[in-house]
MIVOZA-430529 format. One record per residue: residue number from 1; residue in one letter; x, y, z of N, C-alpha, C, O in turn. Coordinates in steps of 0.05 Angstrom, whole numbers, m for minus. Atoms other than C-alpha are relative to their C-alpha. Layout:
MIVOZA-430529
REC num residu n_east n_north   n_up ca_east ca_north  ca_up c_east c_north   c_up o_east o_north   o_up
REC NUM      A      X       Y      Z       X        Y      Z      X       Y      Z      X       Y      Z
...
This chain:
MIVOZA-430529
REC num residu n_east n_north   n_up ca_east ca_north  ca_up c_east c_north   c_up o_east o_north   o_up
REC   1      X      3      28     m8   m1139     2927  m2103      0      m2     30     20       6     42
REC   2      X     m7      18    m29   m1155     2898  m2029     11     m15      6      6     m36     m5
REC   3      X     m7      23    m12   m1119     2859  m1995    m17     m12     12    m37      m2     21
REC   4      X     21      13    m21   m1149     2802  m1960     16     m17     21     32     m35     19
REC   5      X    m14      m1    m39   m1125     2794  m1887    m11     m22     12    m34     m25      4
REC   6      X     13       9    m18   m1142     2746  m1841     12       2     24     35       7     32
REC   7      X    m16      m7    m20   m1154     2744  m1780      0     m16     22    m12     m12     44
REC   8      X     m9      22    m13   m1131     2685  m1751     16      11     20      8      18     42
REC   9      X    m25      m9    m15   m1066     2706  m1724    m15      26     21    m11      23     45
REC  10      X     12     m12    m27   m1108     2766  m1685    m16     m16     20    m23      m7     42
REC  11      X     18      10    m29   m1150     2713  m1648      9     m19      6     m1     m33     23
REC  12      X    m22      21    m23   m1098     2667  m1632     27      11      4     45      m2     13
REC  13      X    m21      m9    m13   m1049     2711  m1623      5      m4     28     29     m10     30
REC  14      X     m1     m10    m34   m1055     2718  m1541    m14     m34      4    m14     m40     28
REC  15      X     12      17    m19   m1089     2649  m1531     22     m18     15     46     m18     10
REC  16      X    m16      13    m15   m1066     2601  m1481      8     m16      5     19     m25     25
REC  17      X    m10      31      2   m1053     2542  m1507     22       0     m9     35     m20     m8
REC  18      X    m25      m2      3    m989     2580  m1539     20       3      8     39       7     m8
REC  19      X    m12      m7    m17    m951     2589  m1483      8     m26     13     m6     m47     14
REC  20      X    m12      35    m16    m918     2530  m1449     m4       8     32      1      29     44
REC  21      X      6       0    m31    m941     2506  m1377      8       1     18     28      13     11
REC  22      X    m26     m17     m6    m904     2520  m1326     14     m40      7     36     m49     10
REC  23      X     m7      40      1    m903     2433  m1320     19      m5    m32     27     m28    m35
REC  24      X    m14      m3     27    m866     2444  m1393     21      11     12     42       0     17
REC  25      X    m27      m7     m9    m825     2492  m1365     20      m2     22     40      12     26
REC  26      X     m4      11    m18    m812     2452  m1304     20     m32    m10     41     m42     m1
REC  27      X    m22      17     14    m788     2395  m1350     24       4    m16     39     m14    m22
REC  28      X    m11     m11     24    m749     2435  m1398     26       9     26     49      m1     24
REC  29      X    m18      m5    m18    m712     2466  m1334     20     m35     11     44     m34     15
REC  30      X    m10      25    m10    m691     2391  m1311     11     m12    m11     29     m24      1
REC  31      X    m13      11     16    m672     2365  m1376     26      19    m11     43       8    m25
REC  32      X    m13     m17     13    m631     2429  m1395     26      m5      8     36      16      0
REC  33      X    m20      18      6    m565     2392  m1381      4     m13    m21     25      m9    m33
REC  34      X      2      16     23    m579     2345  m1432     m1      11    m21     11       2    m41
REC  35      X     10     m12     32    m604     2390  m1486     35      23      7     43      31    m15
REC  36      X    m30     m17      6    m526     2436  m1471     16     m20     m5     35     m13    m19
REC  37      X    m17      27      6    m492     2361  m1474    m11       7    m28     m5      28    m39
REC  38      X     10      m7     23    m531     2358  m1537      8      28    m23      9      28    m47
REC  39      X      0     m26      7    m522     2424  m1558     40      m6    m15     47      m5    m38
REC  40      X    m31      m4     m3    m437     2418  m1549      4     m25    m22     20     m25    m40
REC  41      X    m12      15     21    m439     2355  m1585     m7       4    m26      9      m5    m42
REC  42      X     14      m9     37    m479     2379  m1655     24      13      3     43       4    m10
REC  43      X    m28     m24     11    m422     2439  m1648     30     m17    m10     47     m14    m27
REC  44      X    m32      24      3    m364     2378  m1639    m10     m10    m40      2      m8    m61
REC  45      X      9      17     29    m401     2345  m1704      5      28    m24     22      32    m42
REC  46      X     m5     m33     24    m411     2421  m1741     24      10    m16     25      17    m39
REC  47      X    m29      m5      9    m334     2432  m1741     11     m14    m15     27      m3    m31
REC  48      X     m7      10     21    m322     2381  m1780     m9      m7    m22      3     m18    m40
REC  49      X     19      m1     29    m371     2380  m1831     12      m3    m28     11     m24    m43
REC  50      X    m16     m11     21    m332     2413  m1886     36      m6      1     52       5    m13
REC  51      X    m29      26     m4    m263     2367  m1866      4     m13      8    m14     m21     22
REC  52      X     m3      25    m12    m234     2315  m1846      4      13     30      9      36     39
REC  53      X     m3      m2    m30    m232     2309  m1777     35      m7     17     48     m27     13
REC  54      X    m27       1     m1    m164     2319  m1744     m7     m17     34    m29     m25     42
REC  55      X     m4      21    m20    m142     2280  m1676    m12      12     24    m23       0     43
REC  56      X     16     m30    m22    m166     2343  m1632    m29      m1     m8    m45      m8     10
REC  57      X     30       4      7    m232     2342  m1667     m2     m27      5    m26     m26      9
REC  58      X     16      22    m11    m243     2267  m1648     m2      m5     15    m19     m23     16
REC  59      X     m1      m7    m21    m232     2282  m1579    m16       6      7    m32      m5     22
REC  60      X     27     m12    m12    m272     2335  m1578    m29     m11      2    m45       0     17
REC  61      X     18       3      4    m329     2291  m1603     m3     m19     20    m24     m22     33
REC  62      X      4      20    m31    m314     2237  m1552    m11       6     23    m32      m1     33
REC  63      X     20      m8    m12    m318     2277  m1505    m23       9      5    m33       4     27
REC  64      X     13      m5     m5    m369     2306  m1515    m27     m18     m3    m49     m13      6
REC  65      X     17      16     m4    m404     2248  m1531    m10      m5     25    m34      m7     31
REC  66      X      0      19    m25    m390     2220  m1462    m20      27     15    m43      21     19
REC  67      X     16     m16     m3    m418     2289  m1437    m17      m3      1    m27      m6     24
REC  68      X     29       5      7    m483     2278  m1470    m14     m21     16    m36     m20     27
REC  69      X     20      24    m13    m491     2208  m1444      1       0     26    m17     m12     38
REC  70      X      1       9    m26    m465     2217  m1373    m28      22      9    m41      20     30
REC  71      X     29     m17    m18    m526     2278  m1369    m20     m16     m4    m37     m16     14
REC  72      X     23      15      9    m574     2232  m1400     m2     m23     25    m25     m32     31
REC  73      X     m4      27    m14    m554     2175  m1349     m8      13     33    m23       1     49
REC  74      X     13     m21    m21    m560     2235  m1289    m32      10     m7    m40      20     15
REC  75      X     23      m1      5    m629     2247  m1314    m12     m23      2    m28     m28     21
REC  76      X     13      31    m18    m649     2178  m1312      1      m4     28    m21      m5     39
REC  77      X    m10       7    m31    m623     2165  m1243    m18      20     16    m31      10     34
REC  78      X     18     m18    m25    m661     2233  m1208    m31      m9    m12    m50      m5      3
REC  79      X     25       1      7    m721     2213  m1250    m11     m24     15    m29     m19     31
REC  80      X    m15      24    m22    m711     2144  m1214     m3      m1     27    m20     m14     40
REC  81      X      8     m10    m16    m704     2167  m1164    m14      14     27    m13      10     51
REC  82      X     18     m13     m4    m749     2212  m1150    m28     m14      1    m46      m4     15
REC  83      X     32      14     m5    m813     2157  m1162      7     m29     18     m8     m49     16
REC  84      X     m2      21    m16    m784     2107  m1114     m5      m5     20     12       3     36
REC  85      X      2      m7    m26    m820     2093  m1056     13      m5     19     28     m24     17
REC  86      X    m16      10    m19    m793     2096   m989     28      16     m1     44      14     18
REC  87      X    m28     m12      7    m731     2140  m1016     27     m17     m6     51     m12    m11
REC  88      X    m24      22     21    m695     2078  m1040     14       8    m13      6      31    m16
REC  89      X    m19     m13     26    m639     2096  m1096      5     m21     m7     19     m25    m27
């Protein structure tokens, strides 16, 4: 028996639309505060999944809420910023 192969995956393997730009990876670098706020709070949420949540775990989720939003609120602000003419804040 043959197999039948294709061969997709060899002619888009290498192309260049798979690769992120470096304007992708220029945003991804800027936001990456937010996405470890993010990150810390799914883990705060994770731990308690499978129990109740004890007085230490609601903490942790506070904080880390506040975390999340004060990077989100620092991301607004340089984005802000940054398109204001005149260098206003």
């Amino acid at each position: 028996m043959d197999h039948i192969v294709t061969v997709q995956d060899v002619v888009t393997a290498f192309a260049d639309f798979m690769e992120p730009t470096d304007a992708e990876l220029e945003a991804i670098e800027q936001e990456m505060s937010v996405i470890l706020a993010d990150v810390d709070l799914l883990d705060a949420h994770i731990v308690t999944l499978d129990r109740t949540p004890t007085e230490v775990d609601e903490r942790r989720i506070r904080r880390a809420r506040r975390r999340a939003l004060a990077a989100r609120v620092a991301l607004v602000n340089r984005a802000a910023g940054a398109s204001l003419p005149g260098g206003a804040a």
